[in-house]
C-alpha positions as CSV (number, residue, x, y, z in Angstrom):
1,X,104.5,47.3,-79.2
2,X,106.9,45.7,-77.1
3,X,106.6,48.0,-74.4
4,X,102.5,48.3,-74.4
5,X,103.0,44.2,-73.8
6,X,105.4,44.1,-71.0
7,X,102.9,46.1,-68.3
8,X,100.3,43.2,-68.9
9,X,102.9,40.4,-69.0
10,X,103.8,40.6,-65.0
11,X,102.0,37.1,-64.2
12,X,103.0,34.9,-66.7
13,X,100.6,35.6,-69.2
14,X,101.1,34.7,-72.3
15,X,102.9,36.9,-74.6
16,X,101.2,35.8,-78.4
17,X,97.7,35.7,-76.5
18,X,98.3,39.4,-75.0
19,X,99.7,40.5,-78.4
20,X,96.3,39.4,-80.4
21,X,94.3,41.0,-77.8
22,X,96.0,44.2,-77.1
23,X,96.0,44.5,-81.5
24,X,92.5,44.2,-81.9
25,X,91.3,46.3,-78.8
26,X,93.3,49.4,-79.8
27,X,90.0,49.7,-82.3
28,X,87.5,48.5,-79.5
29,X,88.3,51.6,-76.9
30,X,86.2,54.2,-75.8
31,X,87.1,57.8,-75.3
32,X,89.1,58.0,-72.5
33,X,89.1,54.0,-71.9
34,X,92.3,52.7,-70.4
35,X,93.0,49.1,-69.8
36,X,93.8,48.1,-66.3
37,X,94.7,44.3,-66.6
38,X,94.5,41.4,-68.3
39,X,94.1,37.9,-67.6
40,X,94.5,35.0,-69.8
41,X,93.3,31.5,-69.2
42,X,95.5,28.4,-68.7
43,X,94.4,25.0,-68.9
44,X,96.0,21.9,-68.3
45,X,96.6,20.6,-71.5
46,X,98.4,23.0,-74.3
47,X,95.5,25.7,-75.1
48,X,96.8,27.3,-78.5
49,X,93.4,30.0,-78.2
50,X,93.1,30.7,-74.8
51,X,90.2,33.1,-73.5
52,X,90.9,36.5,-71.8
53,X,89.5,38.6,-69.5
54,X,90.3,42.3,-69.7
55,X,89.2,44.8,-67.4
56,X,89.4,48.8,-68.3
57,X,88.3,51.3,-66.4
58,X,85.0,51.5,-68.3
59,X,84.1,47.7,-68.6
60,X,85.0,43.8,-68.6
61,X,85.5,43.1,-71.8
62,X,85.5,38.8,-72.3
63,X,87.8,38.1,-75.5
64,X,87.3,34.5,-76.9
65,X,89.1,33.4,-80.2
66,X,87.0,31.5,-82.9
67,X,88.3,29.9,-86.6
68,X,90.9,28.5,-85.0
69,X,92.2,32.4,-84.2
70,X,91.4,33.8,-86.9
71,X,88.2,35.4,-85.5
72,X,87.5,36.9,-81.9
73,X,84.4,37.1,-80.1
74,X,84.3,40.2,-77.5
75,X,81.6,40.3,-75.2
76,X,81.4,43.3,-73.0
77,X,79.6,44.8,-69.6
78,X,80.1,48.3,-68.4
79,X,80.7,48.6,-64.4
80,X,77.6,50.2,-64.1
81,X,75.8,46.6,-65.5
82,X,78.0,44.7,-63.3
83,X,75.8,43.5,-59.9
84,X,79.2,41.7,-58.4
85,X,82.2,39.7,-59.0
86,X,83.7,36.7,-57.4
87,X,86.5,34.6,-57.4
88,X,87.2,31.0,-56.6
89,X,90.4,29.7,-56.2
90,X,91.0,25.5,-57.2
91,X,93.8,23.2,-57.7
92,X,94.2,23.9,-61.0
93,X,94.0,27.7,-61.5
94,X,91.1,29.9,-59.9
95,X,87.3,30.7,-61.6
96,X,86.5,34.1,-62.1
97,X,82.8,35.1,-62.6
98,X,80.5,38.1,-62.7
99,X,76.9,38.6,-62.3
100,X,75.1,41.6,-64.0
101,X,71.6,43.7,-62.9
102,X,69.7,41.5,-65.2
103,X,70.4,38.1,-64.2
104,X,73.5,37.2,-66.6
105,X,76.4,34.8,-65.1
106,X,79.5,35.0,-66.5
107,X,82.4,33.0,-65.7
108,X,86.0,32.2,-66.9
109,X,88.1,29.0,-65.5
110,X,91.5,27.8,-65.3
111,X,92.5,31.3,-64.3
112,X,96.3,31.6,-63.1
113,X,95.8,32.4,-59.4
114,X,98.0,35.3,-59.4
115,X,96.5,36.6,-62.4
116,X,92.5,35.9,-60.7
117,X,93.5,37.7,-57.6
118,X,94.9,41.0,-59.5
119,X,91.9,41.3,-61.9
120,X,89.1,40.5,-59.0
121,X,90.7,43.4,-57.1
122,X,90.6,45.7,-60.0
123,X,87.3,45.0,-60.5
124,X,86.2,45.6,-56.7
125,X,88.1,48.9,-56.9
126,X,86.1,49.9,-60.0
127,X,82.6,48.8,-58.3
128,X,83.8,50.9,-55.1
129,X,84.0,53.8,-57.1
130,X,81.2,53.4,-58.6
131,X,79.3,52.9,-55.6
132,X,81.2,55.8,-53.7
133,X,82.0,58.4,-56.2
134,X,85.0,61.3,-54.5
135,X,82.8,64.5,-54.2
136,X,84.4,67.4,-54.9
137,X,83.5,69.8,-51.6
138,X,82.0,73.0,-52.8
139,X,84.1,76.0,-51.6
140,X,82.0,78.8,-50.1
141,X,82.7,82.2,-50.6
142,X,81.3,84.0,-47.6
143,X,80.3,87.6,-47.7
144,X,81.8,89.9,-44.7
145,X,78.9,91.3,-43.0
146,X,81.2,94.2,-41.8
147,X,81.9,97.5,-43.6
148,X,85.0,98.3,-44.5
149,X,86.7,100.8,-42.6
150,X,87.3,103.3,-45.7
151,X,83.0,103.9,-45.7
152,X,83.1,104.2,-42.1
153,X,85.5,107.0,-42.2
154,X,84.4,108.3,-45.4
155,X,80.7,108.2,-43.5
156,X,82.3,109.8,-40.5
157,X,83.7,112.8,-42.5
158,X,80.6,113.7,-43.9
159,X,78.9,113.9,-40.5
160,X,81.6,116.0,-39.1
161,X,81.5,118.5,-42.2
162,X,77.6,118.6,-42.3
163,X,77.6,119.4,-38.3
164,X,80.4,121.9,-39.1
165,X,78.2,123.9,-41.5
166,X,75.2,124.1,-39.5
167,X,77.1,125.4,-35.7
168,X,77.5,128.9,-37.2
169,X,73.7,128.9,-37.6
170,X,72.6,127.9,-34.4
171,X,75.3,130.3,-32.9
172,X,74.4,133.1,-34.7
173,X,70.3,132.4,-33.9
174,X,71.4,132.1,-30.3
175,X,73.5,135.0,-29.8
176,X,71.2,137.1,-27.3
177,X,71.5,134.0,-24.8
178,X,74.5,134.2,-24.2
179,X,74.7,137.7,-23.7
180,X,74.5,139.1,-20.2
181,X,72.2,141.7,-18.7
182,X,74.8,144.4,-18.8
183,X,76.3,144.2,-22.6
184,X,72.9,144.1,-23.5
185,X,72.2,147.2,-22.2
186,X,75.4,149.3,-22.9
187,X,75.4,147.8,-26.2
188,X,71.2,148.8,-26.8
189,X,71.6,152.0,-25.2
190,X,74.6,153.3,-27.2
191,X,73.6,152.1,-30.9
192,X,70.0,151.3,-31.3
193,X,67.1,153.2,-32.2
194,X,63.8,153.0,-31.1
195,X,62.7,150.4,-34.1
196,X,65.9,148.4,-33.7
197,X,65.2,148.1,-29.9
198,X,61.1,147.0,-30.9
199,X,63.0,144.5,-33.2
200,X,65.0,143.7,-31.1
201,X,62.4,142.8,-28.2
202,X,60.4,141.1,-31.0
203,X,62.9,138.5,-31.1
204,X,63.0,137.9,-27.8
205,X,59.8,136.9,-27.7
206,X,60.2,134.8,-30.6
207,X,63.0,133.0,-28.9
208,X,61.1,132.6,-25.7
209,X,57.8,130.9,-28.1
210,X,60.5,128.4,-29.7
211,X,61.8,127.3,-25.9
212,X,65.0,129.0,-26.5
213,X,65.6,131.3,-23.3
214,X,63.5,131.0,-20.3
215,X,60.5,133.3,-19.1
216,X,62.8,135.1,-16.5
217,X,65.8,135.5,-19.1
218,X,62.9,137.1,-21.2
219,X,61.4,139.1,-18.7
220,X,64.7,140.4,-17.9
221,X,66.0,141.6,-21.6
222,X,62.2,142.8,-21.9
223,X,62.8,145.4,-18.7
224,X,66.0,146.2,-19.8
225,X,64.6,146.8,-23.8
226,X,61.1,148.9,-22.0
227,X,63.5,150.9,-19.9
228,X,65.8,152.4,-23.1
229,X,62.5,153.6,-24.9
């Protein structure tokens, strides 16, 4: 217990004052709720039941003793009630007062000035955060337009192999172009028969139809084909 006093005992507040409050709020806080400071007022003449002021990170809470201590009156505003605070400081100890959203004025007096100071920045801090909550920035996870270079030469590969099983194809459909005049011959007048040679001159013409071989390239295969028969 000690040690929960001494972090609210750092401007001479007073010690059996802190001790009633800090016992009877340990039932009074919210989830979460954590006090930040507390302030205890200080008159001129002895005050055996002073009032407190005790800000958590949730609310004020305003702690005022009744039956001669035996009873405790807590009056409470959330930060999101509060419209602003304000502090004045007099000869005797400072004021500390509050206004809420719906018109309510609450004030404490013979505030140590030490004590007003430290809880009236507390309580700014907590409207500034509530005013200007820290946003998280969203992280963005782009998506590469580019492909990635396995596809490309996966794609690649393909093309090659599908081109690679069509050339013997077109080289084997286009064979006569190629050949000259003179193999032509010596090949069609050593081994082909008279149908093979029709066939033959046949396909010329098929090839000349298609735009394949030229009209003289035909012309000449078909003199040279006429000329064997």
């Amino acid at each position: 217990m000690i040690d929960n006093l001494k972090k609210f005992l750092n401007e001479e507040q007073d010690p059996k004052a802190i001790e009633k409050i800090t016992s009877k709020l340990n039932d009074l806080l919210m989830k979460n709720e954590e006090i930040g400071y507390i302030a205890v007022q200080k008159k001129p003449a002895i005050t055996v039941f002073p009032d407190s002021i005790v800000v958590t990170n949730k609310r004020i809470i305003i702690c005022q003793p009744k039956n001669m201590g035996l009873s405790m009156n807590f009056t409470d505003f959330t930060w999101d009630e509060i419209e602003g605070t304000f502090m004045k400081e007099n000869i005797l100890g400072s004021e500390f007062s509050f206004s809420t959203k719906t018109q309510i004025q609450v004030s404490i007096d013979y505030i140590p000035k030490i004590q007003a100071r430290k809880i009236s920045t507390y309580a700014k801090e907590q409207l500034d955060a509530l005013k200007n909550p820290i946003v998280t920035e969203e992280v963005k996870v782009e998506i590469p337009e580019f492909i990635p270079e396995e596809i490309v030469e996966e794609v690649e590969t393909e093309e090659v192999v599908s081109y690679a099983e069509i050339m013997p194809a077109v080289s084997n459909y286009a064979e006569p172009i190629v050949e000259n005049t003179a193999a032509s011959t010596e090949k069609i007048s050593s081994e082909l028969t008279q149908d093979e040679l029709f066939a033959k001159l046949q396909n010329y013409k098929k090839l000349l139809d298609n735009g394949l071989i030229l009209q003289g390239e035909y012309d000449a295969f078909k003199k040279e084909i006429l000329s064997l028969m």
